[in-house]
C-alpha positions as a Markdown table, in Angstrom:
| # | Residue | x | y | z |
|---|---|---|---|---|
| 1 | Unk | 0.0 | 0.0 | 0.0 |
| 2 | Unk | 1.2 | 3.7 | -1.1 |
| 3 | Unk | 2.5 | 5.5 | 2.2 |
| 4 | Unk | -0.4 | 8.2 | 2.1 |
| 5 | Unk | -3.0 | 5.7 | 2.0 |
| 6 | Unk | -1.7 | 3.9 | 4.9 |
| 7 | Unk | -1.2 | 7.1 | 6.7 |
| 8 | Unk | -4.9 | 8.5 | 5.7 |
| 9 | Unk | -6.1 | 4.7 | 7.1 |
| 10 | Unk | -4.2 | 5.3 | 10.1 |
| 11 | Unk | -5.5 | 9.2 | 11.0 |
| 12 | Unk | -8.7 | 8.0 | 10.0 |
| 13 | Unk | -9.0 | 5.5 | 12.7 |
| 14 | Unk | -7.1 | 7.4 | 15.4 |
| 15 | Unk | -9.9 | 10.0 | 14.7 |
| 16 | Unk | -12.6 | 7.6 | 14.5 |
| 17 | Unk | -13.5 | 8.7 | 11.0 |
| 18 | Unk | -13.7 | 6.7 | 7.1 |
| 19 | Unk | -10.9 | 7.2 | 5.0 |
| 20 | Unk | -12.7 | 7.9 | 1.7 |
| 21 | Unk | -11.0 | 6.2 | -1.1 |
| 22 | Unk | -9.5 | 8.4 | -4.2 |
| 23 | Unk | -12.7 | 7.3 | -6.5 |
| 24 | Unk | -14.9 | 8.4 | -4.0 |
| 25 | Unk | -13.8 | 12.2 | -3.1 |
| 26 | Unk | -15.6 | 14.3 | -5.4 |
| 27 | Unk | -16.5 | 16.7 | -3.1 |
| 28 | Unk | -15.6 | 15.0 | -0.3 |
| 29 | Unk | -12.1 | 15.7 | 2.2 |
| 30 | Unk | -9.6 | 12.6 | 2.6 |
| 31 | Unk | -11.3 | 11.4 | 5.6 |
| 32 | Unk | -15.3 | 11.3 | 6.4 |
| 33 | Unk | -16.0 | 12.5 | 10.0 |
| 34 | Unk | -19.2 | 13.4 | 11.9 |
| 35 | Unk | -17.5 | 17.0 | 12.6 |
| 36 | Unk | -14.6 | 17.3 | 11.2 |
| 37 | Unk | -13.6 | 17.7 | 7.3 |
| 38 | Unk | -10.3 | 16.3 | 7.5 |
| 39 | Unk | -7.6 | 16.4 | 4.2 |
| 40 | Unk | -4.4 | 14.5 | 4.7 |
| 41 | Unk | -1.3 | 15.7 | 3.6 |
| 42 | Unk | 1.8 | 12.9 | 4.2 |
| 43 | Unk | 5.0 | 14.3 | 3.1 |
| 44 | Unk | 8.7 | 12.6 | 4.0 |
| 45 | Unk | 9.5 | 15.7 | 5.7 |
| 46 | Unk | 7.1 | 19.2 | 6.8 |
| 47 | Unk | 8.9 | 22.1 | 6.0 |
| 48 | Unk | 11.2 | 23.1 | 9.2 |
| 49 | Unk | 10.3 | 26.6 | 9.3 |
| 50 | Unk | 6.6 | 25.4 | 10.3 |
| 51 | Unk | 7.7 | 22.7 | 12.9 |
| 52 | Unk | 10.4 | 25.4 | 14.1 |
| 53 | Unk | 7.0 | 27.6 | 14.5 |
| 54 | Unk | 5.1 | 25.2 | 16.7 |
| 55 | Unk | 7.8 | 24.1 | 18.7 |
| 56 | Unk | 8.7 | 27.7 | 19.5 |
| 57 | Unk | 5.0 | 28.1 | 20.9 |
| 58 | Unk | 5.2 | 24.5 | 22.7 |
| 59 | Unk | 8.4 | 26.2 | 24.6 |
| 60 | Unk | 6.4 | 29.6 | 24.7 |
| 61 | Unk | 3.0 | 28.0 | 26.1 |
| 62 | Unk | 2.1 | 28.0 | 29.9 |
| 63 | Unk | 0.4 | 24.3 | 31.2 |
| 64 | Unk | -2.9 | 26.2 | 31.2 |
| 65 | Unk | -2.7 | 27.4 | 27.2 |
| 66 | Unk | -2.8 | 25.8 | 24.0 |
| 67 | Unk | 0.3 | 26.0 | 21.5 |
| 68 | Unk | -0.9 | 27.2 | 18.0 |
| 69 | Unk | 1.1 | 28.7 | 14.8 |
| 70 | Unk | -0.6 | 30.7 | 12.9 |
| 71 | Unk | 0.0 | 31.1 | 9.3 |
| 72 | Unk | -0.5 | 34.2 | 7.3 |
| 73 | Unk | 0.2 | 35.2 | 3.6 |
| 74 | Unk | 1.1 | 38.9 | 3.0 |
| 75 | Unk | -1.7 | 40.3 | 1.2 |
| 76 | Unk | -4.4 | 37.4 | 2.6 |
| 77 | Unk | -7.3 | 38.6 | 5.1 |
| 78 | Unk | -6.4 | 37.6 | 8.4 |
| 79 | Unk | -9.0 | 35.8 | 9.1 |
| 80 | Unk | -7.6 | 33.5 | 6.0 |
| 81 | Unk | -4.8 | 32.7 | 8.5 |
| 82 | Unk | -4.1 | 29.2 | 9.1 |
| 83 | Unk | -4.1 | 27.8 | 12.9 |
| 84 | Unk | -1.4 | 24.5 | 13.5 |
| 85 | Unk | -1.4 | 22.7 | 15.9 |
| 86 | Unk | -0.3 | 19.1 | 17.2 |
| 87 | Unk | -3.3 | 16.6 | 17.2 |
| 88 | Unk | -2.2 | 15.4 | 20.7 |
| 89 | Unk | -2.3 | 19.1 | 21.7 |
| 90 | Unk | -6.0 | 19.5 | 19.6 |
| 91 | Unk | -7.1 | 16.3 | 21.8 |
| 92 | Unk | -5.7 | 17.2 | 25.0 |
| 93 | Unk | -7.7 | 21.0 | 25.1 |
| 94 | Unk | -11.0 | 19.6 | 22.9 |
| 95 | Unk | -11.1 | 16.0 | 24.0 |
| 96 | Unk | -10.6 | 12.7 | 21.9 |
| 97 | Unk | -11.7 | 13.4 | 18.3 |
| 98 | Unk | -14.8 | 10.8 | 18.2 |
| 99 | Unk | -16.1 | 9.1 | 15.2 |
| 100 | Unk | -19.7 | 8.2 | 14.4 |
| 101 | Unk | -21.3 | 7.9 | 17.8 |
| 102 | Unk | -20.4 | 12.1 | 17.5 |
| 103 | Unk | -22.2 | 14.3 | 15.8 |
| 104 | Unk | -20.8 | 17.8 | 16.9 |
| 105 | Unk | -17.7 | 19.0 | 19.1 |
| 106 | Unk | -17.2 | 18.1 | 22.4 |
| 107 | Unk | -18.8 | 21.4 | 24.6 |
């Protein structure tokens, strides 16, 4: 099996979601969720300036805060921005990321 399938197999179920097979996704993200549109992206390595940006906010963070990058474009809205984050650190403040017995966000 190709290494982004097994990964997008493996998110899947640590996320209690259905990876959605390549035939299937017109319209649809990598994995299907009760909550959560998830898209895979499996790469050999992430690009260092991004890890380097959350790991300087998992050294910055207090116990009682959450470490986030965010990531802007010049020129893009703010609110475009994207947030990144661990999915260890996303479970820890939000609670496990449940499958189909879910259907919205842990309050």
């Amino acid at each position: 099996m190709r290494t982004w399938k097994y990964a997008e197999r493996a998110l899947a179920k640590l996320v209690g979601g259905e990876r959605v097979p390549v035939s299937g996704r017109v319209g649809q993200p990598d994995i299907r969720h009760p909550w959560l549109a998830i898209e895979v992206k499996h790469r050999k390595t992430l690009p260092q300036w991004i890890l380097g940006a959350v790991q300087q906010a998992e050294r910055a963070a207090q116990p009682s805060q959450l470490p986030i990058a965010i990531l802007h474009q010049h020129g893009q809205r703010y609110r475009e921005a994207l947030v990144v984050l661990r999915l260890k650190d996303f479970e820890a403040w939000f609670g496990e990321v449940h499958g189909a017995e879910t259907t919205a966000p842990p309050a």
